[in-house]
N, C-alpha and C positions, 0 to 999 in steps of 0.2 A: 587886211580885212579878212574877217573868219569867215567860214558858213555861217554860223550866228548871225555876226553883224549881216550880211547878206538877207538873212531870213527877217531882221526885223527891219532892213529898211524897207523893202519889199511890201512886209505887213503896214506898215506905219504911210507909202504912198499910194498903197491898194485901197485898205481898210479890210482885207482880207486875214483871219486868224493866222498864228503864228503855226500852228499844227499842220494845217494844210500847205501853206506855203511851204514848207520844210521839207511834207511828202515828194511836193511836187518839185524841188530843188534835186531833192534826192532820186526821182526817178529820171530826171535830167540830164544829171551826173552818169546815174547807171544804164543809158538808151548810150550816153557818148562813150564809155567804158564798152560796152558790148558790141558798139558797131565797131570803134577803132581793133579791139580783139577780133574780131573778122575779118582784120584789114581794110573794111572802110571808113571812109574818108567822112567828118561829117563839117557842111559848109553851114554857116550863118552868114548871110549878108549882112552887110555894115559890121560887122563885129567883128569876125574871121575864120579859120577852118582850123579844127581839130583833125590834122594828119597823121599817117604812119610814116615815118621817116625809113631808110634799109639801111642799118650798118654793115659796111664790108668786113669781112674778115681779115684780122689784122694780127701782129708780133707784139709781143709786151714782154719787157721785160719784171721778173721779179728782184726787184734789187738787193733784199735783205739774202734774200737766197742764192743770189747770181745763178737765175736760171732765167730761161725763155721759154714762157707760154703763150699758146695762139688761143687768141681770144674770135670764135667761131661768128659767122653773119648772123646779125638778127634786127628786128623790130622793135625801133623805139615811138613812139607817141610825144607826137610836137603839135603846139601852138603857133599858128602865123595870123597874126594880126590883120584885116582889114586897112585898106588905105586910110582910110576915113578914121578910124580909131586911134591913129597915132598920135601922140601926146606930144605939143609943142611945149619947149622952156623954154620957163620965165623970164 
């Protein structure tokens, strides 16, 4: 599923224009984008939390080169799902 599709189901069980819903998908995105770049954390209940995960600094090899670089700690941005949201199969 796109943002598009996103945007028009949204319009289509609102009855809300497809314009404003869009804006306000997009400023959705951009509050969760700007807080995780902060390092905060942002919670929805029933749904789940958009986290900052830490990666340790770690050795990698480059193979083609046969060399070894160290790949420095940093911050990556994760999704953990809600209890509630997990999706049983069929």
């Amino acid at each position: 599923m796109t943002k598009a599709d996103i945007v028009n189901e949204i319009s289509k069980s609102t009855g809300i224009d497809k314009a404003t819903v869009l804006s306000t998908v997009e400023a959705f995105m951009e509050t969760v984008k700007n807080s995780l770049s902060s390092e905060e954390n942002v919670y929805l209940r029933g749904f789940g939390s958009f986290i900052v995960k830490e990666r340790a600094e770690k050795t990698a090899r480059n193979i083609s080169k046969n060399t070894t670089i160290v790949i420095p700690a940093h911050s990556i941005p994760a999704f953990k799902p809600a209890k509630s949201f997990i999706i049983k199969k069929k």
